[in-house]
N, C-alpha and C positions, 0 to 999 in steps of 0.2 A: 902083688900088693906088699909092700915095705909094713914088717912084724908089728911095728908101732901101730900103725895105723889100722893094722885089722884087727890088734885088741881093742884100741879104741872105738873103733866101728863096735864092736861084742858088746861093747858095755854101755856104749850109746844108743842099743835095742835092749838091751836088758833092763837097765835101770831108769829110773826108780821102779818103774813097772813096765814089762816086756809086751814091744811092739813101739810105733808113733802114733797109735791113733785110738780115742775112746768118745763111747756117743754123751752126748752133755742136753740135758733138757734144758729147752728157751720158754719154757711157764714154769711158772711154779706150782708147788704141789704140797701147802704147807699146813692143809684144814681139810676138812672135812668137802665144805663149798668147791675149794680145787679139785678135788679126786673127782665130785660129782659135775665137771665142767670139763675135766678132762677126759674121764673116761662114764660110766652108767650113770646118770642116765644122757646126761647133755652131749656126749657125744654122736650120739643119734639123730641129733640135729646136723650136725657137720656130714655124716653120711648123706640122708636125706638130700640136703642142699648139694651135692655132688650126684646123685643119683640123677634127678632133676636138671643139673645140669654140670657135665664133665668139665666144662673152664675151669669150674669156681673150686679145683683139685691145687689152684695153683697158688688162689687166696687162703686156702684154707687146710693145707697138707703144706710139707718139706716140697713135695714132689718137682713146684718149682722152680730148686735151688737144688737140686738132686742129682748126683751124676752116675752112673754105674761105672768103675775101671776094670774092664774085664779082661783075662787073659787066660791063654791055655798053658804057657810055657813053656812053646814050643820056639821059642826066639828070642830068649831074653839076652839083653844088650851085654855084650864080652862077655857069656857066660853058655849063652845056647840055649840046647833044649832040655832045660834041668828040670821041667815038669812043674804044673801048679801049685805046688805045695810050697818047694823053694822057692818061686818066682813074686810067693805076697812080702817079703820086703819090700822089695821093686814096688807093687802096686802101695804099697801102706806109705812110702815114700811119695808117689804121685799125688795121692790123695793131698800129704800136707801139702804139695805146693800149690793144690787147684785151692786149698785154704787160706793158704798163707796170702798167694797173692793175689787171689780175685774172689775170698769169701765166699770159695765154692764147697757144698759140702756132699761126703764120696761116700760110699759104699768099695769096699774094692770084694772083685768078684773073682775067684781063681777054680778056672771049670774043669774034673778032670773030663775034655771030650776032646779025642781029636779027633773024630771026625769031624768035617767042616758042618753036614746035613745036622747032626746033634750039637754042634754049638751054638747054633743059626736057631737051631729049636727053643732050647733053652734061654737064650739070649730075647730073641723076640718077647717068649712069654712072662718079661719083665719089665715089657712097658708098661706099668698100671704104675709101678714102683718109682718108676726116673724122668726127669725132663729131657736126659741126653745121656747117649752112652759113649765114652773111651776105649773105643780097642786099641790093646794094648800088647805086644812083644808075641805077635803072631806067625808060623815059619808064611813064606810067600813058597809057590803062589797059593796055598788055601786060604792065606788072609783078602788079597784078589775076589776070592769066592764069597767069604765069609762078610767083607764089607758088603757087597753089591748087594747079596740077598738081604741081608737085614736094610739095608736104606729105601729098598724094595718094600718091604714088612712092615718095617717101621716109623709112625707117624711122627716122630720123634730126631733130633739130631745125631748121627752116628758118624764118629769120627776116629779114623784110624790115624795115629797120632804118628806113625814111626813111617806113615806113607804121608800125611800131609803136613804134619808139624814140620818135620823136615823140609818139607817143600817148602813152603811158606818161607821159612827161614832163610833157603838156599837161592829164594825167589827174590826175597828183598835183597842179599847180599850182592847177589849177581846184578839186578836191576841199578843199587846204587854204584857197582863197581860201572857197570856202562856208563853212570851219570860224569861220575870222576873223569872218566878216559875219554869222553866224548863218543862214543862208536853208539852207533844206529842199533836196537836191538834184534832188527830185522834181518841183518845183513852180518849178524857175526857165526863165525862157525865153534861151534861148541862138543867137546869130545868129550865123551864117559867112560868112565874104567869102572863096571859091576852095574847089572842089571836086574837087582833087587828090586823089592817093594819101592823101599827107599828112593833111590833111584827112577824108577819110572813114574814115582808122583811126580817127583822134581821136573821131570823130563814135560809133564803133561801138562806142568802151571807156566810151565817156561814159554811153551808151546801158547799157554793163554794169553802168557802177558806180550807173546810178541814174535818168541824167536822161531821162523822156518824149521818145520820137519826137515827140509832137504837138507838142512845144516847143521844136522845133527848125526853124529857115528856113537854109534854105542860099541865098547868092549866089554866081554866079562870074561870067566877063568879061561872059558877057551880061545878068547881073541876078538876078532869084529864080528857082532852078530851083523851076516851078508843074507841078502834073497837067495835062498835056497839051502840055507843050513839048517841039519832037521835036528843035530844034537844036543841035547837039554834048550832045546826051544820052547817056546809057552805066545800063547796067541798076545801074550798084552806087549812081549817082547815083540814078537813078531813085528808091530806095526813100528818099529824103529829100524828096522832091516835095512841097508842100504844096498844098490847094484852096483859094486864093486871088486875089485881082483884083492884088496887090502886085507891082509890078515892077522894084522898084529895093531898095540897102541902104538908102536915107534913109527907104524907107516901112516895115520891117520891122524897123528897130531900135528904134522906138521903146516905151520898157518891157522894152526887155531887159536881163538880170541877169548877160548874160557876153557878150562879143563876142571870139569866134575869128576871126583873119586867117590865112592862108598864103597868101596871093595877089601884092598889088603894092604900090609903095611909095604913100601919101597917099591912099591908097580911103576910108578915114574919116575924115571930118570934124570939129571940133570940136564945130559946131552940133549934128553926129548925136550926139556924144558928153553934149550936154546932154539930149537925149531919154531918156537910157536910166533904168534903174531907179534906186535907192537905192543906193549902195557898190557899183558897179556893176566888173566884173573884168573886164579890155581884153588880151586876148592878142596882140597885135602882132607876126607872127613872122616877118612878111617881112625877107628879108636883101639884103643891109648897110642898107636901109630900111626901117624897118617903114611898117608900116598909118598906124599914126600917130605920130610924133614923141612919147615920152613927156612931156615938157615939156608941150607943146600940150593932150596928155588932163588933165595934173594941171591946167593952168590954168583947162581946162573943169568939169572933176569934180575938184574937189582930194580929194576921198572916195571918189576909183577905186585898184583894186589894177589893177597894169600889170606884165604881162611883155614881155620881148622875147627877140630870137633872138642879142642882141647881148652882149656882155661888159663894156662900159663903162654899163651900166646895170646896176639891182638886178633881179633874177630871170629871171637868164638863161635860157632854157631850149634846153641843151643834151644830144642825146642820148649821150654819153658819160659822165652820170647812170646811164645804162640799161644800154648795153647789153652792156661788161664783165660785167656782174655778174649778167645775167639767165640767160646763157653759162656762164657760173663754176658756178650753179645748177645749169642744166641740165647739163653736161659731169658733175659728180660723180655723179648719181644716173644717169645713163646716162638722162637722156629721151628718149623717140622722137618727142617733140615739144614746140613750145613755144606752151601752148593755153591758152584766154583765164582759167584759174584761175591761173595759173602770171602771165600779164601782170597781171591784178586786182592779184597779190599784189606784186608789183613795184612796183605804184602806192603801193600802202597802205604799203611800207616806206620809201620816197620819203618819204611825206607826213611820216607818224611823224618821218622821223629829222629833219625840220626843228623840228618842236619841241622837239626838246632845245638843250641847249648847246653853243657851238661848241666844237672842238677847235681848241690853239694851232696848230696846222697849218694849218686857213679862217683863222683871223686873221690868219699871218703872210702867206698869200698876198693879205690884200685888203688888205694895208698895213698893218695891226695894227689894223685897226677891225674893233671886236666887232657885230657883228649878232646880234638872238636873232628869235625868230619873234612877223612881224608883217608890215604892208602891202610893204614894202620885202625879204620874207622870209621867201616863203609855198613855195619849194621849197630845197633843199641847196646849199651852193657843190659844181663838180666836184671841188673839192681835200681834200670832207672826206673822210679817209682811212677812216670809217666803212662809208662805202657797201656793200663789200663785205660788212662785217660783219652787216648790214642785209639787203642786198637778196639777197644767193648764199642764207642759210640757210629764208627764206620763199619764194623759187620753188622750193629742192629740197623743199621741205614739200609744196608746192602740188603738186608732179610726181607726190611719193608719194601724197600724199590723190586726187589725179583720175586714178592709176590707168596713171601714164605711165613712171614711174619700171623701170629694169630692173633698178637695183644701189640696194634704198634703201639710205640712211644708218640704221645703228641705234644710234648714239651720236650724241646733237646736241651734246651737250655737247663732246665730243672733236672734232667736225665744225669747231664755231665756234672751238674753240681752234687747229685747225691753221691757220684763214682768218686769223688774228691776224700769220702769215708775212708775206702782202701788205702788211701795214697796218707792223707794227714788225719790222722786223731783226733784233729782239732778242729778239722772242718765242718761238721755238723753242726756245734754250740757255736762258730766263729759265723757261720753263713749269715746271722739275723747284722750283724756287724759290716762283712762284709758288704754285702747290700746296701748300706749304710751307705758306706763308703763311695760307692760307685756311683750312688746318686747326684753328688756333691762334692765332688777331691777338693782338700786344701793343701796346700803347701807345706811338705815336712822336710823339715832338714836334718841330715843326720851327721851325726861330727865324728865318727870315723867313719868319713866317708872312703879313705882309701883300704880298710878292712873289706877281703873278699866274698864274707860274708853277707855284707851290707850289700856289696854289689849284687851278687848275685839274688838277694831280696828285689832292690830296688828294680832289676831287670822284669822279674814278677809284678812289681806295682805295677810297672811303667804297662806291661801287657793285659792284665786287668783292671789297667783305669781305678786303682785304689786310691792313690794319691799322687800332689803333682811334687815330685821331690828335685832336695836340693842338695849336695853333697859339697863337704868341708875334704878338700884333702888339694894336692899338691898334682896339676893336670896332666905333667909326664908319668908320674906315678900311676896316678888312676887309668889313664888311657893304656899304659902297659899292662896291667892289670886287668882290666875289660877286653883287652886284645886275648889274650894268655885265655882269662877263661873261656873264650867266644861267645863273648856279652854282644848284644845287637845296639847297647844303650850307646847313644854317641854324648861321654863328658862335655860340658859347655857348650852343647847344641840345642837337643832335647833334654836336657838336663843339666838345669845350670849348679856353676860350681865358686864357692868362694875359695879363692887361694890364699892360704895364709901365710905365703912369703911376699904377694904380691895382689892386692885388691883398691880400688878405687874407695873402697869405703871404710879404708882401714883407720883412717882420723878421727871418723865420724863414732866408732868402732870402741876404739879404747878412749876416747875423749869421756864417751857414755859411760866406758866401763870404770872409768877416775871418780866420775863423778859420784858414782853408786858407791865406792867401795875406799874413797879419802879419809872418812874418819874410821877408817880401820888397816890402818897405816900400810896402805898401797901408794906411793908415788905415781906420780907422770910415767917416769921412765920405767918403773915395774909395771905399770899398766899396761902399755905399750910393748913390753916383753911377754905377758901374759896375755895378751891379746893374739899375738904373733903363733903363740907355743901351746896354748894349749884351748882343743877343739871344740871340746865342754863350752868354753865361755863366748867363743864364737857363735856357736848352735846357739845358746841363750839370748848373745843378744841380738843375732838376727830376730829373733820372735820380739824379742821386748822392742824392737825399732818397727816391728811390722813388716820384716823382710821375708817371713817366714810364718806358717798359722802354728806350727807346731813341732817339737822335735824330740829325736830319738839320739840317745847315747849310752855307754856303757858296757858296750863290749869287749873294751880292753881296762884295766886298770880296778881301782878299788869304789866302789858302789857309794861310801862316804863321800867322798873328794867330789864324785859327779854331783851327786845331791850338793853340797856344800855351793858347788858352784852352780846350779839350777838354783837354789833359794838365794843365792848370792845377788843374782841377777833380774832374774824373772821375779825370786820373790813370791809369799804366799799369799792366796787369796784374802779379800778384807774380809772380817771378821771372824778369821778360820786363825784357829790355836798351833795347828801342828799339822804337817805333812804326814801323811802315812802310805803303805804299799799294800795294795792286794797281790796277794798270789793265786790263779787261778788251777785247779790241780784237776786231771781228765781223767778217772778212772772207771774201768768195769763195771764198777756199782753208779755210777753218775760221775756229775762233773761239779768241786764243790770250790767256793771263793775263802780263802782265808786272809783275813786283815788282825793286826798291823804284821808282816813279816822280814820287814828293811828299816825302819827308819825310828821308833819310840821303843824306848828302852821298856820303860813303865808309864803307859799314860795312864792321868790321874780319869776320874767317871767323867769329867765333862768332855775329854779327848775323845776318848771310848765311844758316848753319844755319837758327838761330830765325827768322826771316821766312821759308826756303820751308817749314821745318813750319807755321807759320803759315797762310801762304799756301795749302796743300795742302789743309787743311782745309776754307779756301772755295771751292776747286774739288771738291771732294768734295760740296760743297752743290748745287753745280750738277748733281749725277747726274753726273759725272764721273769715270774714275780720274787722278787725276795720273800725268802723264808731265812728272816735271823736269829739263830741263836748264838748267848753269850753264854760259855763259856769258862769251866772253872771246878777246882777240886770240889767243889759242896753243891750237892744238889736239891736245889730249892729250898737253901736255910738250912739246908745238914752242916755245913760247917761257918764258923763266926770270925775267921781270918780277915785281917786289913784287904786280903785281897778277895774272896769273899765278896765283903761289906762294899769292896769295890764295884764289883760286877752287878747288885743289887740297885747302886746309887744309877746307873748310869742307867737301867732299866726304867728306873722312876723316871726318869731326866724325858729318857725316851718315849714313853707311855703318856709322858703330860704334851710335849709340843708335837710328838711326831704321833698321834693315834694311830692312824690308818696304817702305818707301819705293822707289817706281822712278824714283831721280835717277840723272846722269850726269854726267860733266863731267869738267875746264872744254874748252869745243867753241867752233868757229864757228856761228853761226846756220844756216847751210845745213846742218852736220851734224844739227844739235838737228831739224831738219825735213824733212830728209829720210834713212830708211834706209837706203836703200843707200849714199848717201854715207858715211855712220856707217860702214856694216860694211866699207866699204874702208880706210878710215883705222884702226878701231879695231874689229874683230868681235866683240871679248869685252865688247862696249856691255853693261851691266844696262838701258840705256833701249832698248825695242821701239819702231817705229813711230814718229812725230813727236812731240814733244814740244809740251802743253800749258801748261805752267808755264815760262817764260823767266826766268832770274834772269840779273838782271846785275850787274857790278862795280863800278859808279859810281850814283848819283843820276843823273848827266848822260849816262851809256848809257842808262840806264832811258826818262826822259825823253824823249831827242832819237829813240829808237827807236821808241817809242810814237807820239810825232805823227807822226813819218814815216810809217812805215808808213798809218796811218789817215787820212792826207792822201793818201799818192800809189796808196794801194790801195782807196778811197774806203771806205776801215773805219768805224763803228760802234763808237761806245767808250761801255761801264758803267762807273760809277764816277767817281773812285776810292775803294775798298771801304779803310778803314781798319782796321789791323790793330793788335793791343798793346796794346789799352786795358783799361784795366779792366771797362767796358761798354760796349754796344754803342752807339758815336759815330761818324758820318761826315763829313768834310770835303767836300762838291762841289766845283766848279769856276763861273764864272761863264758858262761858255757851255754850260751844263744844260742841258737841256729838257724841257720837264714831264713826257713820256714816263719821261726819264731820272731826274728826282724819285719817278716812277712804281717803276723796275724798283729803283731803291736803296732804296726804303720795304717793298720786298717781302726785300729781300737784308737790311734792318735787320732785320723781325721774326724772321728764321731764323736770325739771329745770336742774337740776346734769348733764339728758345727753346732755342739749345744751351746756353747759359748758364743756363736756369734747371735743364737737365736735370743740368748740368754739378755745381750745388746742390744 
């Protein structure tokens, strides 16, 4: 390990505080009532109700969302058997990823036992505590021992991750590399170099998903394990034994159609590498060296698919693909185990989700290069945030269908929409929207439609039936593009496209657009240039002709200029004063809407009104009630400022036509969000509880409040949701993200259909 990088690893477990992992309480515990709810006396309720009956451990404990990672340290990964003690990095490491990416939460366990009878002991007598336990970096074969009897034991899921993580992994790689080559999986012969744990899971799911025992040769240090070799034999080895004179890898590769390593670095050869089949597939997974230098296999077989264990190569094979998400499955249906229909199915979701398209997520993590599936691309990057979406809903199937399941799922549909949590921030408060959306698609256009962003969103409308979109962009372009990312969406077929060097309604187009904007000294022939050049005004007046129910732009250029041309064209609804922006901000403590943040420098108290009635509406969209408060250095008449006296007028304003509204004001932010604070300063509040709706006095409160918070509270922002218009028009932001094109093409169609309902 290169000096750099192993102080920084030091200081990355040391600071701020040593270790990755600390326990965090999900109730609170801030009165007298908490303490006596959490723990004497109301706690005795929560026992009781478990005693009574053991399910309800799972309603009403961690237990389960619980995983134990246990290890001995008797095999820890490129380091050996450096013992339990040094080995909980490695586990406190695990843990955050079973957090990070399927919201699992870990205990890690580091047992000093080697013997297998006392780990098996200790291990068992900690099911009351877990829903599933992780073995973890066990020497084989007493890990062999140490699984079987605990899955025996235990009512509970028990998964050795370094025997089927692997597998799984090695399962989809291989399964998609056969899809690539075309070869039968039946009929290919497949050679192994290293007859580990590792190793013989691979060997046994390979075996499930297809490939002939008879065609298979295993090697390890001492050569071809043959019938009749007693020397470091082990019965699980045993059953891969072939009746052969063959003693070495160089005689048994040759003609083979996959070569499996887990063994040592440079065991295979070049030369061995010309012997093998046609499109032959080189699993390389020794670490930090493989089998073979990839380089070296292409240069022998430039028509091999090559994986390795590594990350600075293509098709890494990582079990943290797996084993997230196999957990995540199993944990929701209450499995009591995790058994080979449930692993099969883990594979087959792997595989699958590599031939789709990637999410800007895998892009942005591999530097913005797009891969789609192919030699270089035959299993998932870790980073696509699909996984889980993929992999948790086909092993809870699998647990149900083979009979293992204690809590099945009977809504899949609602199952996969809550897994959507893991993947987007924003998915929870976005679902009441969504839904919306799906009921009813209108037509949204969006005017950089050749921005990869957009596409990549619209690829997601087009699949969840959000909206029926239209795209502004130039059709060689966009189709190169949609090619390039490996979009499914076919330009100007299912998704029609206005060209603006070349459209049938380009007369009809800038004629409109002359008309609207002659007394503001636009010519014929600048109309006509302006029509041509810029996408803004296109997007607009599709909608103002009825070409279009509604549209999205903004994600290249300056946020003014859009607006200028949205109110240019479409214009503001009658009898509304001024456009304004909500910003929607998602954080830990809740999710809060702030208005104005884009568009009114200072609006005067009758602006203010009209934007949180405005405003209130689209949180009302979100399944929300509005809770508003306004806003302001003086709290409840503590200070007599113009602006102040502002935030008072507009409450009055508010309090006479809007009653039923539950605004409040003008407060400090700590009032608007917390009540008690509120009922000290001011009891006879109309606003309950925290306030959703935040209005502020300035443009530049709105604003500076918003990014803060969402920078220094690591918030999540929608938006921003334009308000005023005469139809339904959005401004973005240039640091969008296709998600975020995603959740504002669902909040565009819900706007469009109050509007039409509104007609």
């Amino acid at each position: 390990m290169a000096k750099d990088l192993r102080e920084a690893a030091l200081a990355y477990h040391r600071e701020p505080k040593p270790g990755k992992l600390e326990i965090s309480a999900t109730k609170p515990l801030g009165n007298q009532r908490d303490l006596a709810l959490a723990y004497s006396p109301g706690v005795a309720s929560a026992c009781e109700a478990i005693a009574e009956d053991p399910a309800q451990a799972s309603a009403l404990t961690a237990r389960g969302n619980l995983v134990g990672v246990v290890t001995n340290g008797t095999a820890v990964l490129g380091l050996g058997a450096i013992g339990p003690l040094a080995s909980k990095p490695v586990m406190e490491g695990k843990a955050v990823l079973f957090k990070k990416f399927a919201g699992i939460d870990v205990f890690d366990i580091e047992l000093d036992a080697l013997n297998p009878e006392r780990f098996v002991e200790v291990v068992a007598a900690l099911e009351p505590t877990f829903g599933g336990i992780n073995l973890e970096d066990i020497k084989a074969p007493e890990c062999f021992e140490i699984e079987a009897a605990l899955r025996e034991r235990m009512n509970i899921p028990v998964f050795h991750d370094d025997q089927h993580g692997t597998a799984i992994i090695v399962g989809a790689a291989i399964y998609n590399g056969l899809r690539l080559v075309g070869k039968d999986i039946a009929s290919v012969k497949l050679v192994t170099s290293g007859a580990g744990a590792a190793a013989l899971a691979c060997l046994d799911l390979l075996v499930s998903l297809g490939v002939k025992r008879e065609n298979i040769w295993v090697t390890d240090i001492l050569g071809v394990v043959y019938e009749g070799r007693e020397e470091q034999m082990d019965r699980w080895k045993a059953r891969y034994a072939q009746p052969t004179d063959a003693r070495s890898l160089a005689e048994v590769i040759a003609g083979a159609d996959v070569f499996m390593g887990l063994s040592a670095p440079g065991v295979l050869k070049p030369e061995m590498v010309k012997t093998m089949a046609d499109k032959p597939i080189i699993m390389a997974l020794a670490n930090p060296v493989p089998e073979i230098m990839p380089e070296e296999a292409k240069e022998a077989r430039p028509d091999a698919i090559i994986a390795t264990g590594r990350s600075d190569y293509p098709n890494q094979v990582n079990n943290v693909l797996c084993f997230p998400y196999i957990f995540r499955g199993a944990l929701d249906v209450g499995a009591t185990a995790v058994n080979e229909e449930m692993k099969l199915a883990c594979v087959r979701a792997i595989a699958d989700l590599a031939m789709k398209e990637q999410s800007e997520i895998v892009a942005q993590a591999m530097g913005g290069e797009d891969r789609s599936f192919g030699p270089d691309y035959v299993i998932p990057s870790p980073f696509d945030p699909r996984l889980i979406l993929e992999i948790a809903p086909a092993v809870a199937r699998a647990a149900m269908d083979s009979g293992v399941a204690t809590r099945p799922i009977t809504d899949f549909d609602a199952y996969c929409q809550n897994l959507q949590r893991f993947v987007f921030r924003s998915g929870l408060i976005m679902k009441p929207i969504f839904q919306r959306a799906k009921e009813n698609p209108k037509r949204v256009i969006y005017a950089e439609g050749e921005d990869e962003r957009v596409l990549r969103a619209v690829q997601v409308v087009v699949d969840e039936g959000l909206a029926e979109p239209i795209l502004v962009g130039r059709p060689d372009v966009v189709a190169t593009r949609v090619k390039r990312l490996g979009l499914r969406i076919r330009p100007g077929e299912d998704v029609p496209l206005i060209n603006p060097q070349d459209d049938p309604r380009f007369r009809t187009y800038w004629q409109t657009y002359h008309g609207l904007m002659e007394r503001k000294g636009v010519s014929p022939e600048a109309a006509r240039e302006i029509v041509r050049t810029r996408s803004t005004v296109i997007a607009a007046l599709a909608v103002k002709l009825g070409d279009a129910d509604a549209m999205i732009c903004g994600t290249t250029g300056r946020y003014k200029r859009h607006l200028d041309h949205v109110t240019g064209v479409i214009g503001k609804a009658s009898e509304t004063r001024d456009c304004s922006a909500i910003s929607l901000v998602i954080l830990p403590s809740g999710s809060y809407f702030i208005v104005d943040t884009y568009v009114t420098a200072d609006p005067t108290a009758e602006e203010l009104a009209e934007m949180t009635v405005l405003a209130s509406h689209h949180v009302s969209r979100f399944g929300l009630q509005p809770k508003v408060a306004l806003l302001s250095h003086s709290n409840f008449g503590s200070g007599d400022t113009a602006s102040a006296r502002k935030m008072r007028q507009a409450l009055k304003i508010l309090h006479r036509d809007h009653p039923d509204l539950e605004v409040e004001g003008e407060m400090h932010a700590d009032a608007a969000l917390s009540e008690s604070i509120r009922e000290h300063i001011f009891p006879n509040s109309k606003l309950k509880g925290a306030a959703n709706l935040l209005v502020m006095p300035t443009l530049d409160a709105a604003n500076i409040a918003f990014n803060m918070v969402k920078a220094s509270g690591g918030g999540l922002s929608v938006g921003p949701i334009l308000i005023g218009t005469a139809a339904p028009a959005h401004v973005l932001t240039p640091s969008v993200s296709a998600r975020g094109i995603v959740n504002m093409s669902a909040i565009a169609v819900a706007d469009a259909q109050d509007r039409t309902i509104e007609e």
